[in-house]
N, C-alpha and C positions, 0 to 999 in steps of 0.2 A: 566472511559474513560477520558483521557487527552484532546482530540479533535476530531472535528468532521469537515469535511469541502465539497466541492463539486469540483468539477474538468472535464477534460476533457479528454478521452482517440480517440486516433485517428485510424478508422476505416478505408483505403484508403483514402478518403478524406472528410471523414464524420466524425465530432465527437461528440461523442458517452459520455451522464453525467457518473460521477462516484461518488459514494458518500467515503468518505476516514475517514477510523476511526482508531486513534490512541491511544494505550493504552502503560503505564509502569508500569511494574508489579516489587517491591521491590525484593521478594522470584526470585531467579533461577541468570542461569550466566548471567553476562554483553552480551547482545547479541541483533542482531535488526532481526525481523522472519519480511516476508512480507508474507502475505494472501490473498486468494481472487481470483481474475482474473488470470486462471491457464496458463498462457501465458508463456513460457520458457522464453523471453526477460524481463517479469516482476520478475520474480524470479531470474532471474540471475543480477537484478539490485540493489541487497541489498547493496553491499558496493558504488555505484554510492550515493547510497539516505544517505549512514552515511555520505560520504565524503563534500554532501550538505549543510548539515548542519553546519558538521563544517567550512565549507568557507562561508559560512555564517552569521558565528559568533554565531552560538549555542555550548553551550558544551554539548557534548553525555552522554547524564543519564549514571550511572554505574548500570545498573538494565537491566531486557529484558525488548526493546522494541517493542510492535505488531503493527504491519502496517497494516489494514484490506482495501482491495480494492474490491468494494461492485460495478456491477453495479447498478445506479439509476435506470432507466426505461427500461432494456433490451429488443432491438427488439425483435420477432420472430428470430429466427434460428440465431441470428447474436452471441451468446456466447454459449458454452455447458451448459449442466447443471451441477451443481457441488455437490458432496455428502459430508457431512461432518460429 
């Protein structure tokens, strides 16, 4: 695991911990996968989160990167459950 960090995801006007774990893995293609919170808006924001970095002034590993979005402490009823 590269990092590990905590963050905040916004529930209407609640927000809601997230714990966020990033991995790069040498083996497979150049690619960033995001995991975790099965949200269609969090999935569809994969090239939003490369394009961050690079305006940010990181250069994008040539390796896959995983993006694991974990809630911390999930309410009751407030995320599905996820199988994996």
């Amino acid at each position: 695991m590269l990092a590990k960090l905590q963050t905040f995801s916004l529930l209407g006007i609640d927000a809601l911990p997230v714990e966020v774990e990033v991995d790069v893995s040498p083996s497979g293609l150049p690619k960033t996968v995001l995991v975790g919170l099965p949200e269609a808006a969090v999935r569809e924001s994969t090239h939003r989160v490369e394009r961050a970095m690079v305006n940010s002034g990181f250069q994008r590993p040539q390796s896959r990167l995983v993006i694991n979005l974990a809630p911390a402490q999930p309410p009751p009823g407030k995320f599905p459950q996820t199988r994996g």
